[in-house]
C-alpha positions as a Markdown table, in Angstrom:
| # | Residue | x | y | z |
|---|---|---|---|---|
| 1 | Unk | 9.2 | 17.5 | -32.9 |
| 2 | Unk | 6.8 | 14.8 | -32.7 |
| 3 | Unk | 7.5 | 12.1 | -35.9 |
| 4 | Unk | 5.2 | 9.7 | -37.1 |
| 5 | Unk | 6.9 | 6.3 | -38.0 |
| 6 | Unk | 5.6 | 3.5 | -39.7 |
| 7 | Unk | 7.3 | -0.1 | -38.4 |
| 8 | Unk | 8.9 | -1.6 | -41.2 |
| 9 | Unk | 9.7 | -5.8 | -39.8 |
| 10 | Unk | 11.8 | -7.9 | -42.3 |
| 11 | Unk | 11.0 | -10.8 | -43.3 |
| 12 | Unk | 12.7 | -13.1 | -40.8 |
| 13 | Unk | 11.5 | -10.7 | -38.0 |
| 14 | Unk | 8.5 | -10.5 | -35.1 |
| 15 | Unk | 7.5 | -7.0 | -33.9 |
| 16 | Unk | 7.1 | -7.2 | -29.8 |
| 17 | Unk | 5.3 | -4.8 | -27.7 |
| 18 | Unk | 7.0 | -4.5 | -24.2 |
| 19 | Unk | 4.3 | -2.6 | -22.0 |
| 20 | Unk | 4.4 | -1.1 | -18.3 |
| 21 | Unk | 8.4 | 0.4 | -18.8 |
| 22 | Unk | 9.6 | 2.7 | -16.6 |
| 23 | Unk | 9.4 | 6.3 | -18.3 |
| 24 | Unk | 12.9 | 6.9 | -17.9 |
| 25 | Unk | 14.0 | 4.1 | -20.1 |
| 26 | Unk | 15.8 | 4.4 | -23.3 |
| 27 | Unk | 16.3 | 2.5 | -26.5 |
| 28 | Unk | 20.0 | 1.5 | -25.2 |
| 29 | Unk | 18.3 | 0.3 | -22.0 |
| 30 | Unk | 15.7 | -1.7 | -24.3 |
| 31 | Unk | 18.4 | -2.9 | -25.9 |
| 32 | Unk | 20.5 | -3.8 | -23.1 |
| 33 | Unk | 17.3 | -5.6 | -21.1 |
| 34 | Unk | 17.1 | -7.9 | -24.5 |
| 35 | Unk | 20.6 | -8.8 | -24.8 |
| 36 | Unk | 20.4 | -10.2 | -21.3 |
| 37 | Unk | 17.7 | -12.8 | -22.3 |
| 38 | Unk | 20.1 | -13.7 | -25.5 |
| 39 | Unk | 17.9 | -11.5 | -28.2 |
| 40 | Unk | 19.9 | -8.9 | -30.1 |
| 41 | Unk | 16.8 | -6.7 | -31.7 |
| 42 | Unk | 17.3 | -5.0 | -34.8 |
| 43 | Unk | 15.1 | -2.0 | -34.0 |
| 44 | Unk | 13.7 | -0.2 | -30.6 |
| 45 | Unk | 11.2 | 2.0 | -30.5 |
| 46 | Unk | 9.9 | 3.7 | -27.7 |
| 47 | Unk | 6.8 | 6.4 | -28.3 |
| 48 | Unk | 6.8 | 9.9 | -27.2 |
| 49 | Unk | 4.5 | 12.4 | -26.5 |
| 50 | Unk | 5.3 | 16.4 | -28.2 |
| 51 | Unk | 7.3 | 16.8 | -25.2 |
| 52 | Unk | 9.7 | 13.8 | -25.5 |
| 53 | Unk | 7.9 | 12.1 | -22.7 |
| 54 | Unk | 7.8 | 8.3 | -23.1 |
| 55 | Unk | 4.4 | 6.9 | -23.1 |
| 56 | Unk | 5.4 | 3.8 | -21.2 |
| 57 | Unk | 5.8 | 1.3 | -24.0 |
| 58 | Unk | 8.4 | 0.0 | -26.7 |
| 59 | Unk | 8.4 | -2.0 | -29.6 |
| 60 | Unk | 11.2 | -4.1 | -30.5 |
| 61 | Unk | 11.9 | -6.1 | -33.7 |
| 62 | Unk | 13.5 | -9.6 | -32.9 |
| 63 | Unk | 14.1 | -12.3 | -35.2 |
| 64 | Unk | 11.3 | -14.6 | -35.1 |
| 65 | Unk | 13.2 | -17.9 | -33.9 |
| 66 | Unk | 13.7 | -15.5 | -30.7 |
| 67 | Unk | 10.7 | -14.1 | -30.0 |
| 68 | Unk | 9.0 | -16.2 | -28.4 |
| 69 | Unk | 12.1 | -16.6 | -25.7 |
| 70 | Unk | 12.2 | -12.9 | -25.1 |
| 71 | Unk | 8.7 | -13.1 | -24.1 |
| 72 | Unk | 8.5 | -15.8 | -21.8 |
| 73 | Unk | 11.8 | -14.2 | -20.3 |
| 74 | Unk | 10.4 | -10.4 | -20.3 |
| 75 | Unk | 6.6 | -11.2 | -19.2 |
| 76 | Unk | 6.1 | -10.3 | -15.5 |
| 77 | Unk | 10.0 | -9.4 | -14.7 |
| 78 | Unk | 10.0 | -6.2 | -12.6 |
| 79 | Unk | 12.2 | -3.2 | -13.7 |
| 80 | Unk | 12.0 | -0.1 | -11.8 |
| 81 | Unk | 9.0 | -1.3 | -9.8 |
| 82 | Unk | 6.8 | -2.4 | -12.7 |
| 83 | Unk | 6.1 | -5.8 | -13.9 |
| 84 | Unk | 6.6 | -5.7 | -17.8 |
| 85 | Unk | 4.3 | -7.0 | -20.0 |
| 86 | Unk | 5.8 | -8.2 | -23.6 |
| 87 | Unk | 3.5 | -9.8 | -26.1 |
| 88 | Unk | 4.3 | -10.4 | -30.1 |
| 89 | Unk | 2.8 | -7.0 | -31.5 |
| 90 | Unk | -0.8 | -6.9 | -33.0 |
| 91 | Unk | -0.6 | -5.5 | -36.9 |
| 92 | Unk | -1.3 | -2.1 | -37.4 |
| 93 | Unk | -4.5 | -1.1 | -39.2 |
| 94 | Unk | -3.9 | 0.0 | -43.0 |
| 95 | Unk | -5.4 | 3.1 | -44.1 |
| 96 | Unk | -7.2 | 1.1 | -46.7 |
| 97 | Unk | -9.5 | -1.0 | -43.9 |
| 98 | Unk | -10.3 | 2.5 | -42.1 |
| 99 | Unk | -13.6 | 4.6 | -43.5 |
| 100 | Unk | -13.5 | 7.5 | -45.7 |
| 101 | Unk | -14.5 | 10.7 | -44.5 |
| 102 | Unk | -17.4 | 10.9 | -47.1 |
| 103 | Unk | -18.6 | 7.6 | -45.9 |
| 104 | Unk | -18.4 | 8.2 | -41.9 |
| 105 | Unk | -22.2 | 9.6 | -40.7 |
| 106 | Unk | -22.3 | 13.3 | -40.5 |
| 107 | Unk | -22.0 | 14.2 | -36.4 |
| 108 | Unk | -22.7 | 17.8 | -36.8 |
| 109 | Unk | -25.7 | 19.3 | -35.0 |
| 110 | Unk | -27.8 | 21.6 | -37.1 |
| 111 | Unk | -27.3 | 25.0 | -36.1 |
């Protein structure tokens, strides 16, 4: 069943994206590829499709003192044949700053 989860980062805490996984990683192998570079991250996330199927990314919520050494340490290393690419996560959009259906222009063809 597919879930839709907000992030929720702590104060004290930088969201990364890690890009370009392989698609049989896991959150324990997220976790574990961290650890190595000396960052413990409180949360892993890795998006899936209906079908469980990962869609080749994770998020990872570090503390912030640390984030910045995981991605030095995690941009261009090669896992599984792919060079990953980790950045500090862009903010999500809010509802709020999105259009309301009444206000998006009408599409529809006339019939």
């Amino acid at each position: 069943m597919l879930t839709l989860e907000r992030a929720v980062v702590m104060q004290g805490e930088t969201r990364l994206y890690v890009g370009n996984i392989p698609f049989s990683m896991t959150e324990a192998s997220i976790r574990e590829l961290l650890s190595g570079v000396g960052v413990t991250p409180s949360r892993v996330n890795i998006p899936r499709n209906h079908h469980g199927h990962s869609h080749g990314y994770a998020f990872a919520n570090v503390a912030s003192e640390y984030a910045q050494r995981a991605v030095d340490c995690l941009n261009g290393q090669e896992i599984g044949g792919r060079k990953l690419r980790a950045e500090v996560a862009r903010p999500q959009p809010t509802f709020a700053s999105r259009p309301r259906v009444q206000e998006r222009p009408n599409l529809r063809r006339a019939s």
